[in-house]
N, C-alpha and C positions, 0 to 999 in steps of 0.2 A: 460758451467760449471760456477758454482758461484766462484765469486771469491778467494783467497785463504786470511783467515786473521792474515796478521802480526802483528796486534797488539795483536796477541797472541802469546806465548811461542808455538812450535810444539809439537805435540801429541805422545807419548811414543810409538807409533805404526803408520806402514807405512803410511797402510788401512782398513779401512771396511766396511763393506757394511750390507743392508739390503733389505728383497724382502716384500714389502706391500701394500696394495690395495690402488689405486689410484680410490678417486672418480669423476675426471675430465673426464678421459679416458676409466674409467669402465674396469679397467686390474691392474691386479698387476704390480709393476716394482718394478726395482732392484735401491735404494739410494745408491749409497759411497760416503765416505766419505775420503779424502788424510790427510796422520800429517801433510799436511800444513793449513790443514781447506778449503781447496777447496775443493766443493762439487759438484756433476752429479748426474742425473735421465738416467738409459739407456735406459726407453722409451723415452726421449725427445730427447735421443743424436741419437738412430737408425730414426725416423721419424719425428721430430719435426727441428730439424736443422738441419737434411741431404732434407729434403723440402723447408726450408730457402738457405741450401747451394746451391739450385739444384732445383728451381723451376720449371724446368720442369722433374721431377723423377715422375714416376707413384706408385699409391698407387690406394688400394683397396677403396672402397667409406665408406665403416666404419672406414677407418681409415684416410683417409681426414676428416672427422666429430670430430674425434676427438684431431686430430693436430690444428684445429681449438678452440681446448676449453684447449688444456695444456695451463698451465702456463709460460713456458720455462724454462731457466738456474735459476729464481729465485721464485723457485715453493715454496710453504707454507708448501708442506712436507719433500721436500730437505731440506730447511732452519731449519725447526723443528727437523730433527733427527741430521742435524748438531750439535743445539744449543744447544740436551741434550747430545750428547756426550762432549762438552764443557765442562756442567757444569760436567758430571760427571770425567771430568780429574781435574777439578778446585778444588771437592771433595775429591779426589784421593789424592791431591799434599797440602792439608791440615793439 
């Protein structure tokens, strides 16, 4: 999970999430996002660090390949649906 960030005021709402195609892993996954600005991928968090936590956990061979090319906790589309909900609270409180 990315981190949460306090240099920002928290967000008028809990959580939320989004499900959209990942082109690393060639699958959809689900983004949330917390009011505290911490952010998660639940494909990274079901196989990507439960293979980190647990190296020796077995996986299918498609998806060792593609634990191998996620990003992790600080993925480029985590981060990006983060930073427009951001702005768009930043908009909001305008």
């Amino acid at each position: 999970m990315a981190e949460a960030r306090t240099d920002l005021a928290p967000a008028g709402w809990q959580i939320t999430a989004t499900t959209t195609s990942c082109d690393r892993v060639g699958d959809y996954v689900t983004v949330m996002v917390h009011g505290d600005w911490a952010c998660s991928c639940t494909w990274c968090s079901r196989y990507k660090l439960a293979a980190t936590d647990n190296p020796g956990k077995k996986f299918a061979r498609d998806v060792r390949a593609k634990i191998a090319r996620c990003q992790g906790p600080d993925c480029r589309i985590v981060l990006a649906y983060r930073d427009k909900l951001i702005a768009e609270e930043a908009a909001a409180h305008k």
